[in-house]
VODRENVEX-534538 format. One record per residue (C-alpha): residue number from 0; residue in three letters; chain; x, y, z. Coordinates in Angstrom, 3 decimals, always signed. Last residue first. Example, Ala and Ser with C-alpha at 12.3 -4.5 7.8 and 13.67 -1.06 7.14 Angstrom:
2
NODE   seq   type   mol         xx         yy         zz
NODE     1    SER     A    +13.670     -1.060     +7.140
NODE     0    ALA     A    +12.300     -4.500     +7.800
***
This chain:
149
NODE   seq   type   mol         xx         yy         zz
NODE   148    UNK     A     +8.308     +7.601     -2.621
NODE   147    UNK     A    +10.223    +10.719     -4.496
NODE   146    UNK     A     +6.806    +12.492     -4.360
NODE   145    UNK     A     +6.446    +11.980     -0.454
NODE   144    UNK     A    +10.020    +13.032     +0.295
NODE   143    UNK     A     +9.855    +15.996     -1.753
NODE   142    UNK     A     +6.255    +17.335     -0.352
NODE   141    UNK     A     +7.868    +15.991     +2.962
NODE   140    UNK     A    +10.791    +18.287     +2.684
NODE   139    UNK     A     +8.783    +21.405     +0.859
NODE   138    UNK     A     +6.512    +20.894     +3.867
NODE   137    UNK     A     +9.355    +21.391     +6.545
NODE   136    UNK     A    +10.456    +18.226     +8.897
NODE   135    UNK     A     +9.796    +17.653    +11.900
NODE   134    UNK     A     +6.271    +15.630    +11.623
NODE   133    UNK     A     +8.320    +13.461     +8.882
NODE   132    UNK     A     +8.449    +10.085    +10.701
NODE   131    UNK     A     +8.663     +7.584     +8.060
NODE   130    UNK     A     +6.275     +4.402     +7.460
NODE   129    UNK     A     +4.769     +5.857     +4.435
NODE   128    UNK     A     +1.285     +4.512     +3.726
NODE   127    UNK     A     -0.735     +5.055     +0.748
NODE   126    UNK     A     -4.598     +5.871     -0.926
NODE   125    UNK     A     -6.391     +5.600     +2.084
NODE   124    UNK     A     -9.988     +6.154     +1.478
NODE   123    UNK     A    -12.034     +2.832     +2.134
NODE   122    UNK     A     -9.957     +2.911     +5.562
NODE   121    UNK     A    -11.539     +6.559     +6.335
NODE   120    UNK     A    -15.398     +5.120     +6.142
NODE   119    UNK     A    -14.190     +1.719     +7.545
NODE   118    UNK     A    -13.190     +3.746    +10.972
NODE   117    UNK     A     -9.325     +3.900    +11.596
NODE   116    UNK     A     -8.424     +2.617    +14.826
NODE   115    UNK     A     -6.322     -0.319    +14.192
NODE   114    UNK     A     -4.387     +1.064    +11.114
NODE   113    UNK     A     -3.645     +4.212    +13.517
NODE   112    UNK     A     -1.862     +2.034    +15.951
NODE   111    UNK     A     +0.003     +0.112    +13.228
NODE   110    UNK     A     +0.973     +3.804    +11.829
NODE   109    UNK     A     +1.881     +5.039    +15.101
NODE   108    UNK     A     +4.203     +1.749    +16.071
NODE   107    UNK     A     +5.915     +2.383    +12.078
NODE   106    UNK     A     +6.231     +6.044    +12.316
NODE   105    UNK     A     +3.946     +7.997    +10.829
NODE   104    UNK     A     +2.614     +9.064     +7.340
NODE   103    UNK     A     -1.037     +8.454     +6.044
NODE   102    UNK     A     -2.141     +9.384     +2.434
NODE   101    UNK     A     -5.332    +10.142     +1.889
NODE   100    UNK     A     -8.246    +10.130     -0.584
NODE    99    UNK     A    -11.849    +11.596     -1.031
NODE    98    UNK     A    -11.346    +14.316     +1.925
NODE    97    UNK     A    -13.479    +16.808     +3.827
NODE    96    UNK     A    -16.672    +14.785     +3.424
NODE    95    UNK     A    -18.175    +15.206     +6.609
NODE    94    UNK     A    -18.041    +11.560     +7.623
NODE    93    UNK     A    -14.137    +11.576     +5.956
NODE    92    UNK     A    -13.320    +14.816     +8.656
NODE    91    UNK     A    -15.115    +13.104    +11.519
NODE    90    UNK     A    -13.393     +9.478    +11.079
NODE    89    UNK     A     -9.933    +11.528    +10.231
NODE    88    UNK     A    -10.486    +13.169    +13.953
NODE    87    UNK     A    -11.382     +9.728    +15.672
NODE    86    UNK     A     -8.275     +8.162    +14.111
NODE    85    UNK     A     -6.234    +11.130    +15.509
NODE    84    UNK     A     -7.635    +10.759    +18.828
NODE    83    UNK     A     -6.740     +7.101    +18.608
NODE    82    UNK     A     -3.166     +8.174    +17.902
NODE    81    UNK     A     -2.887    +10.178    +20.831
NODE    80    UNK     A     -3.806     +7.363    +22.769
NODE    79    UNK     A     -1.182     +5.059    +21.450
NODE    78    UNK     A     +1.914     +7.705    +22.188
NODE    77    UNK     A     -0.155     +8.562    +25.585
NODE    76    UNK     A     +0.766     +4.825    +26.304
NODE    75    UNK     A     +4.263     +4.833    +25.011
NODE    74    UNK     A     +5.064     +7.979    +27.203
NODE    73    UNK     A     +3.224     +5.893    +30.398
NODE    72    UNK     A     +5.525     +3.102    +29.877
NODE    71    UNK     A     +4.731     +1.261    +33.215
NODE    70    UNK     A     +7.549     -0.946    +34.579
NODE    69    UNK     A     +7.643     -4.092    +34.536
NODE    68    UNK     A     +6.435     -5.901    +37.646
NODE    67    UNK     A     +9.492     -7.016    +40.128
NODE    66    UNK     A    +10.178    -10.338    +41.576
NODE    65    UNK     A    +10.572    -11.402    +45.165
NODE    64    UNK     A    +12.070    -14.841    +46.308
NODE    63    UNK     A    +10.960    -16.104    +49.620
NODE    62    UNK     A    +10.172    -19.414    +48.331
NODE    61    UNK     A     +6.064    -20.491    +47.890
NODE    60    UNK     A     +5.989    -18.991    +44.483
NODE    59    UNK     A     +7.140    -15.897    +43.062
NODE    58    UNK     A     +5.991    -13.182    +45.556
NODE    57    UNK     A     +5.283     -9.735    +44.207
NODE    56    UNK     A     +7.066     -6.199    +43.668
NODE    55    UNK     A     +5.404     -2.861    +42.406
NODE    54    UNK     A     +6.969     -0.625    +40.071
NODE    53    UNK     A     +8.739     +2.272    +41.934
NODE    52    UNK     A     +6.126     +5.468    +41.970
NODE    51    UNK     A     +5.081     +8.367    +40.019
NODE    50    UNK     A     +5.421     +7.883    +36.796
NODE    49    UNK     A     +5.136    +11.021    +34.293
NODE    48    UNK     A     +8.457    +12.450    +34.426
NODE    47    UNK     A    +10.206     +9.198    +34.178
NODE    46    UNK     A     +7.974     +7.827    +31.330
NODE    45    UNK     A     +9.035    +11.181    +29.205
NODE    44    UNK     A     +6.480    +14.007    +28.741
NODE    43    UNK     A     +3.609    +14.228    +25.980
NODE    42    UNK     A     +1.877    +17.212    +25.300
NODE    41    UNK     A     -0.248    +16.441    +22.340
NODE    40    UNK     A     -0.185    +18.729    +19.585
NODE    39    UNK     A     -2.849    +18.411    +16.341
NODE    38    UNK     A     -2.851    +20.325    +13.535
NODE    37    UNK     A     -5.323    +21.551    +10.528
NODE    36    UNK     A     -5.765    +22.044     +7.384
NODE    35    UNK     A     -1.638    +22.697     +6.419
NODE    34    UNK     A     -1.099    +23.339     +2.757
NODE    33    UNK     A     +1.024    +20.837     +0.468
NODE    32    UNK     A     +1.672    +22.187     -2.867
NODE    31    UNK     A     +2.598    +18.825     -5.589
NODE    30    UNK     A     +4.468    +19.614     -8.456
NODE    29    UNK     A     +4.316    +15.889     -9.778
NODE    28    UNK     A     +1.180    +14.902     -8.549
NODE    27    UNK     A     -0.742    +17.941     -8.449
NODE    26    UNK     A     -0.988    +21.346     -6.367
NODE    25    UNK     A     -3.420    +21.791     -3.542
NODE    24    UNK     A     -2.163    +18.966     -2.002
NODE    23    UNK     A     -4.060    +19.043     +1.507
NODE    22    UNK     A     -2.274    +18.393     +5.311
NODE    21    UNK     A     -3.659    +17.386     +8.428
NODE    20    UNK     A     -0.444    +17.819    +10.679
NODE    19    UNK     A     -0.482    +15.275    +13.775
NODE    18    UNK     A     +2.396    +16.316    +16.758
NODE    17    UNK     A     +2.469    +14.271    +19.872
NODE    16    UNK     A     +3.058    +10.643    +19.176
NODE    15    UNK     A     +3.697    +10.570    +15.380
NODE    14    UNK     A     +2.037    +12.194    +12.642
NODE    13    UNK     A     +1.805    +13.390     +8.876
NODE    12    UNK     A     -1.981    +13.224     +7.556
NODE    11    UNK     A     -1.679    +13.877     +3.759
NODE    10    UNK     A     -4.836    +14.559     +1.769
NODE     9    UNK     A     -5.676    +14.146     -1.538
NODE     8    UNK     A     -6.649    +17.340     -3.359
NODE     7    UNK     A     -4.413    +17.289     -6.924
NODE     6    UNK     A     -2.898    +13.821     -6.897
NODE     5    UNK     A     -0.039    +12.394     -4.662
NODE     4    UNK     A     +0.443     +9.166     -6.221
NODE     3    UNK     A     +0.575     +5.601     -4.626
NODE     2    UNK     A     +2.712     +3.056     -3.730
NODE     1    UNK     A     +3.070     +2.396     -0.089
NODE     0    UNK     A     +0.000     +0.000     +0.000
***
């Protein structure tokens, strides 16, 4: 599903776990002229600055030997729920008509995360997938990057 063109009017949603950028080609596939819709931020600390206590220790077995629960990775979790705010968002925008086709760029744990969420309605109108994490990068780069793919 990564090959695809960038036609006149398809959307591009750009994301990973804090930053989503709802872009639109307003230009065609081989000039294309991405313009920002909308954005998302999600504030989204480190694990260490979010967990509040040592993980929590249990009995293994009838010996006296202790073992340790992993520890929570709250940073991964808002990573996940961030993404299903996303999904909802693309559900709205597709149910309202906003886009016919889109092209969906994240990192590769984002874009899995994303794949689970999405509605039918916005499933039916992915045109691509770019496993890449562009949400830093300036729209002439991912215009570049995403016409190159």
């Amino acid at each position: 599903m990564s090959d695809f063109r960038l036609k006149h009017d398809t959307w591009v949603l750009v994301a990973d776990g804090e930053k989503a950028l709802f872009l639109r080609n307003q230009g065609d596939a081989e000039y294309p002229n991405l313009e920002v819709v909308r954005e998302m931020h999600d504030d989204n600390p480190p694990t260490r600055e979010q967990g509040t206590d040592q993980p929590g220790r249990y009995y293994d077995g009838g010996n006296t030997h202790k073992s340790g629960f992993q520890e929570t990775d709250w940073h991964r979790i808002e990573k996940e729920r961030f993404a299903d705010e996303v999904a909802e968002r693309l559900y709205k925008m597709a149910h309202a008509g906003k886009f016919e086709q889109i092209v969906l760029v994240a990192p590769p744990m984002i874009l899995g995360e994303l794949r689970k969420e999405l509605h039918k309605e916005v499933e039916a109108k992915v045109a691509g997938e770019v496993a890449k994490t562009l949400t830093n990068h300036t729209l002439p780069d991912i215009e570049k990057l995403l016409t190159e793919h």
